[in-house]
N, C-alpha and C positions, 0 to 999 in steps of 0.2 A: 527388528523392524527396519525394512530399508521402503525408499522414496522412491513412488512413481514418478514417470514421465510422460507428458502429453507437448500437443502443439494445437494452439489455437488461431485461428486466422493465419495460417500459413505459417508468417513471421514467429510469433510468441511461444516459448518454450516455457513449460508451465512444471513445475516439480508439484506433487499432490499425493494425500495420503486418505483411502476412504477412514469411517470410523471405524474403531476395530471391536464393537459389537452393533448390530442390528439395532435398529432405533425405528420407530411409526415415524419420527419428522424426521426430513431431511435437512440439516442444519449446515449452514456454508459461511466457510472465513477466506476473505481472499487479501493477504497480504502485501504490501507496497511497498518496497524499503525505500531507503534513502540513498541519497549519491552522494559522493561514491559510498559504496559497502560491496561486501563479499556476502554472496547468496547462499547463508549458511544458517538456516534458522529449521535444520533438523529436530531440535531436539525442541520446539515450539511447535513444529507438525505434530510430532509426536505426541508432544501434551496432549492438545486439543484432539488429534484423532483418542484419544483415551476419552477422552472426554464424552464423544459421540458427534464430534465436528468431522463433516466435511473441511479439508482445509488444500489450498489453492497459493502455490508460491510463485509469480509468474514472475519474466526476464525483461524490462523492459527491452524494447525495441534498438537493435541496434547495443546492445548491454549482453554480456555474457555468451550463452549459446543461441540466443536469439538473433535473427537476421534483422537488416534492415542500417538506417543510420539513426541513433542515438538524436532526440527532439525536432527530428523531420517532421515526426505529428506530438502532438500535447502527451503526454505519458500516461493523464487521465483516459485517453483513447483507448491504451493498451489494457488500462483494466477494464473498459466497457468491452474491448471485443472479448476478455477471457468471460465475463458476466453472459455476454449472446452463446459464449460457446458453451459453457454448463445446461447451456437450454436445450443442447443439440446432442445427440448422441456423440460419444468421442471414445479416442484406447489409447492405451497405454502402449507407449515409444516399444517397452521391452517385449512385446508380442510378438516382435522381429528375432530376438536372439534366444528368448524361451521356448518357441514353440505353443505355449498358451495362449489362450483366447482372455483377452483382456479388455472387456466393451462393458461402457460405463453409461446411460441412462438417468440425470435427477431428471424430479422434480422438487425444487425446493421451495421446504416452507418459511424457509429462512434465508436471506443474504445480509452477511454482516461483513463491510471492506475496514482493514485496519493497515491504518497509515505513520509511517515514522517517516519526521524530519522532511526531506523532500518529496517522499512517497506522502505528505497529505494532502497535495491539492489532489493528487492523485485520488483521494477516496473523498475526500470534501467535493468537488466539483461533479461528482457523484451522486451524492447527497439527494436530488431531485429527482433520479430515476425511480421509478416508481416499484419497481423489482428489487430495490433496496429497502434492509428493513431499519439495518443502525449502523452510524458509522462511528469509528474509535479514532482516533488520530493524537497520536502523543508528538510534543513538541512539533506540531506541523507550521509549513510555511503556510504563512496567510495573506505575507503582503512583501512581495521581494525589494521595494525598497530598503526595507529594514533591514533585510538580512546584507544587501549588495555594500548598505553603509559598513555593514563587518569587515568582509570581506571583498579582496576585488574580482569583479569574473574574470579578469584576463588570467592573473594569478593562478584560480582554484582550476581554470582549465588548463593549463601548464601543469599544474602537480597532478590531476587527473592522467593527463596522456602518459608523461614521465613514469606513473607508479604505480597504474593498470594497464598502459599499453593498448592492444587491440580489444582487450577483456570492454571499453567503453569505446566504441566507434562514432565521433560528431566531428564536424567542421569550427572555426571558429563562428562563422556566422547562421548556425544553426545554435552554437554557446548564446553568442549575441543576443537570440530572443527573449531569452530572462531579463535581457535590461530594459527591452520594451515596458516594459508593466504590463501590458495588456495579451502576454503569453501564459497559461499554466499560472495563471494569478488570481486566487479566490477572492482576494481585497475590490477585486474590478468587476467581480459576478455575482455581486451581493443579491441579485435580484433571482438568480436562477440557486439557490442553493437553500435547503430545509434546514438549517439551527434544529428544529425539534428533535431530527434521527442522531445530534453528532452529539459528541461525548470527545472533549479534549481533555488531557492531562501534560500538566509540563511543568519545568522547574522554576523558581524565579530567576537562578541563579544560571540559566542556561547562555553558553558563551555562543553560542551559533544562530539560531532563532530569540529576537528580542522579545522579551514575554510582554513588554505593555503590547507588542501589534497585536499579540494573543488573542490579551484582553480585549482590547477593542475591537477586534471581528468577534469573539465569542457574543460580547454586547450588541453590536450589530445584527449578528443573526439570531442572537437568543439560543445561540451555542450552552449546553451545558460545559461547564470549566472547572477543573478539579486542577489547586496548586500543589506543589510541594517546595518548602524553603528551598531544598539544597537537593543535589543531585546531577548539576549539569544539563547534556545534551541526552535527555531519558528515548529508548528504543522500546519496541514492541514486548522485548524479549523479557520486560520487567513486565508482563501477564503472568508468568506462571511463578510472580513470587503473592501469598494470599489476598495481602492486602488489596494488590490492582487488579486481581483475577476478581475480588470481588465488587469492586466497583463497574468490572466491565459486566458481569453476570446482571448484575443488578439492571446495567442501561439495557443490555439487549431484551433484558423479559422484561423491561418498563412499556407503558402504552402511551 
């Protein structure tokens, strides 16, 4: 099985897999990773398309083979315009060098965004849209002070440029906006976000994301919260081991 290609909103390169049998509902995952990471969560497409998932790996903006500058708009953006474009007909990149006709058409009964580490405000801020059904977000940011006291941004964006290069294209004062608090910061949009549709999971023991700010946006918004002692900095990509596949199974077909 290999990975489609699409482009959404001009900018956004979208890697995508339909599911590989027929299904009556159309079921959608659209994935968010975290920064930095390498845009490699093949074998997580794969699952879920087995599964009978639609699934959706998009580049942020400015990140990877995607145009654009890196945090010029919220990265939440970039998964709202890939959400407009599932609405819209769209094809696949390789209909250029196949020869095939490759034109893809949902309607989906389902939209479920799954966010890792900085990919969740990205799906948390989300949350409201009403074309969303549930959102997952493991170890996500909820409140960048917390995380800024870790880490300093000047620093993580020096090791960024240094160790991906062009692969992430920002300015420093485009980096800058995270220290606003009031950029790509769910802790600040407490009023515009559903706790009912989201479903966190995270470690205690996580060295990057502080888990009390966890806690306290989960209690704020009435977030469901699933801990684990130990673990670290946990990714998406611990779905397809039983245990969290079933916890997530469970939130999306909850009412």
């Amino acid at each position: 099985m290999y990975t489609l290609r699409t482009r959404f909103s001009k900018d956004i390169v979208c890697e995508f897999l339909p599911p590989s049998r027929v299904l009556k509902k159309q079921r959608v995952i659209i994935f968010a990773d975290g920064m930095p990471s390498v845009p490699s969560k093949k074998s997580l497409l794969e699952f879920f398309s087995k599964k009978g998932f639609w699934v959706f790996h998009p580049r942020y903006r400015g990140t990877w083979e995607s145009d654009g500058k890196f945090l010029a708009k919220s990265p939440h953006i970039d998964i709202l315009d890939v959400i407009d474009g599932i609405h819209k007909p769209f094809e696949s990149i390789y209909r250029k060098v196949s020869g095939e006709r490759h034109h893809y058409k949902l309607n989906p009964t389902q939209i479920i965004l799954v966010g890792s580490s900085f990919g969740g405000p990205a799906v948390i801020l989300n949350s409201n849209d009403e074309r969303i059904s549930k959102v997952v977000a493991f170890s996500p940011v909820t409140n960048w002070q917390g995380v800024l006291r870790i880490s300093n941004p000047g620093d993580r964006l020096e090791f960024i440029q240094e160790a991906f290069g062009k692969a992430i294209r920002t300015t420093p004062k485009l980096w800058s906006k995270l220290k606003t608090q009031k950029f790509y910061n769910p802790i600040v949009e407490l009023d515009h976000i559903d706790g009912s549709k989201i479903q966190i999971i995270q470690a205690k023991d996580d060295p990057a994301v502080p888990f009390t700010d966890t806690k306290k946006f989960a209690t704020a918004t009435k977030s469901k919260l699933v801990s684990v002692a130990k673990g670290g900095h946990l990714g998406a990509s611990i779905l397809m081991m039983p245990r969290f596949y079933k916890i997530f199974t469970k939130h999306i077909n909850s009412k």
